[in-house]
N, C-alpha and C positions, 0 to 999 in steps of 0.2 A: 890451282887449288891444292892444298895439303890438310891432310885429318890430323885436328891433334891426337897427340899421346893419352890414351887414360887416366882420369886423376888431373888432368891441365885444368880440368872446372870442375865447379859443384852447383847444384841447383837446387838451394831446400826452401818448401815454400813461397818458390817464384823468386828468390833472389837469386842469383848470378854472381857467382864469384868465380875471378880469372889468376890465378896461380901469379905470383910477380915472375917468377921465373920465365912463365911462359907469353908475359908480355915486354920486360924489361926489352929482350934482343931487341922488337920488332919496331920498340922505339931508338935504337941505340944508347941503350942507357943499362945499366944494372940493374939488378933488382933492390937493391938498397938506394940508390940514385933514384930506382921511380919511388921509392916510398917517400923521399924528400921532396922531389917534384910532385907530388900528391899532395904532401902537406903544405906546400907554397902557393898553391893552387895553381900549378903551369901543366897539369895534364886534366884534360875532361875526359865527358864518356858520354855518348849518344846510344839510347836501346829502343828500336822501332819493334814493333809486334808485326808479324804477316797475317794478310787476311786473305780471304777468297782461297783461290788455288797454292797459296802458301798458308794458310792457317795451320799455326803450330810451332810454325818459325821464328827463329828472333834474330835479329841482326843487330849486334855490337859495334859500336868506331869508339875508339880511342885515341884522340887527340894529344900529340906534344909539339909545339911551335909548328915546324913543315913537316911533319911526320907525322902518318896516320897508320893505323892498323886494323881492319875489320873480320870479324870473326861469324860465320851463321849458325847458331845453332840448329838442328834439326830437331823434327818432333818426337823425335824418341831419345833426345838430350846427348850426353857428354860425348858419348860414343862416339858419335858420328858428326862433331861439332867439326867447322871447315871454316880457312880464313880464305880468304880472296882479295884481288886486288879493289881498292877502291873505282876501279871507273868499271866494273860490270858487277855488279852486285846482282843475282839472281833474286829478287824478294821486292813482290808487291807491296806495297804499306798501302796506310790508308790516304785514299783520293781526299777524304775532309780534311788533313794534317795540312796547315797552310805553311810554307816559310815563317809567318811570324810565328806560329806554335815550336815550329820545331827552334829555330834561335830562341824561343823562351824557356825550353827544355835543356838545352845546351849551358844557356847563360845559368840556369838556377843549378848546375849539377855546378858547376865554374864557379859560384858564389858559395856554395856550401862549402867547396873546399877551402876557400880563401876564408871563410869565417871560421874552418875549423885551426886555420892554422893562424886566426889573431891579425889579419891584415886587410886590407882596405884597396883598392884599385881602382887605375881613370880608366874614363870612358874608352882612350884612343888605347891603352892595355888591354883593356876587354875584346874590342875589336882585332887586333892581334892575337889576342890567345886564340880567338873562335877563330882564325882566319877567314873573315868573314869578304864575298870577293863586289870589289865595287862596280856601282857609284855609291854613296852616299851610308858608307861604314858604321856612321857612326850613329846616324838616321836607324840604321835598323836595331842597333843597340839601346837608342831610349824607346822605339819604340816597343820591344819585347819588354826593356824594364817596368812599362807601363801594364804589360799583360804582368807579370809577376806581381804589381802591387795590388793590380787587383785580384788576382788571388788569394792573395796574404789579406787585404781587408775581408774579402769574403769568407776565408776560412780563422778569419779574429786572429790570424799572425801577425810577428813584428815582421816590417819591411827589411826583406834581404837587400832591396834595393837602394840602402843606406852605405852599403857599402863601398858604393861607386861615384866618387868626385870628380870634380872637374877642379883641372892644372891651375884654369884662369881665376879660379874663384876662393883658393883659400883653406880650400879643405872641403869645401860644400860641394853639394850635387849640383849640377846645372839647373838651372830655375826650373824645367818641366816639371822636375823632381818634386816640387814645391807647388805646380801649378796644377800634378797628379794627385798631388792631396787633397788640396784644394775642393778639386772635384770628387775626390772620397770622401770630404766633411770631416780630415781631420785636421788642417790647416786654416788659419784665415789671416795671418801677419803678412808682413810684408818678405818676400822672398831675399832679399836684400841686406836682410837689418839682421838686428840684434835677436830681434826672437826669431828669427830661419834659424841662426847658429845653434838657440841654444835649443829648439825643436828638434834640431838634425841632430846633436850630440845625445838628445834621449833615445832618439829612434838607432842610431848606431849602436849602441852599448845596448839596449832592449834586444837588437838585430846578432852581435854579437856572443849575446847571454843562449841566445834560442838555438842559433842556429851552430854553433860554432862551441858553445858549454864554455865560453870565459867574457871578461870585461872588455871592451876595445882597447887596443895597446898601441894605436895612433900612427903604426907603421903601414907605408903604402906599396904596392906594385906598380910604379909610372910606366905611361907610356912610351914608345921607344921614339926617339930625336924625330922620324919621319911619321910620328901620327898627326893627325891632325883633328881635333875635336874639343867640345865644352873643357 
């Protein structure tokens, strides 16, 4: 365990802000390096809350490729904020927070940053960025997409989940993509054709405009030679 330095955070308003200085080391990167890797979207960030006998607490992870970084804040904030290693993490979360919740929290902070920075990414990328550990990688990546679009129908947003193609198909999302609309009532063509393209081309640029403040600019994040997926 080590306490950060004072001034490494600030906490106004319940946001959380981490100093790049005082993150860049612990991914091996600079602090100019993570601001790029932020705007490419190859670094996340996972914030779980403590309850029960940690109520008060927050636990940070910070994600870049195989490197990770966790920080706890304490209930009396900066002061006494402390990283740890990832495999003992002291802090209860909540027993209702299931795997798919938390890879839908993970995948949607990963998709913000990729639409802030004008780019688009596959399935078998996605799973790599999250290091997400198997069987079936890719299975839990549509599936969390599924939780994220209904979100965004429930809260009348465009789909961040426009952002995620499949290699095999052209530039489109893998058909679920299209069979999750479907079932939200905004879809009825054919997943396949002409009008998926040109439905998926408003819903990215829509997706892009919201979440990211520009037009889509048709550059992607591929997956790396050993993914495997849509």
């Amino acid at each position: 365990m080590t306490v950060l330095a004072a001034g490494a955070i600030s906490i106004t308003d319940g946001a959380i802000v981490i100093a790049a200085e005082t993150v860049a080391p612990r991914l091996g990167l600079k602090p100019e390096a993570l601001q790029a890797e932020m705007q490419r979207g190859q670094v996340c960030c996972l914030v779980e809350t403590g309850v029960d006998e940690d109520e008060g607490r927050t636990r940070v992870t910070v994600r870049y490729h195989a490197r990770s970084w966790t920080l706890v804040i304490e209930p009396d904030g900066k002061e006494r904020a402390t990283t740890w290693s990832a495999r003992a993490i002291p802090l209860k979360t909540r027993a209702t927070s299931s795997d798919r919740d938390r890879v839908a929290g993970q995948l949607r902070t990963c998709l913000q940053n990729i639409a802030a920075a004008g780019l688009t990414i596959t399935y078998g990328g996605l799973a790599r960025l999250l290091e997400l550990s198997p069987p079936n990688t890719i299975h839990q990546i549509t599936v969390a997409l599924e939780r994220l679009m209904e979100e965004d129908a429930e809260a009348g947003r465009p789909f961040i989940a426009a952002l995620v193609l499949s290699k095999a198909r052209g530039g489109l999302p893998a058909v679920g993509f299209f069979d999750c609309m479907r079932r939200l009532g905004r879809f009825a063509g054919d997943p396949n054709g002409v009008e998926a393209r040109s439905f998926h081309a408003t819903e990215l640029n829509a997706a892009q405009k919201f979440w990211g403040g520009r037009e889509a600019v048709g550059n992607s994040i591929d997956a790396p030679a050993d993914a495997r997926g849509p």
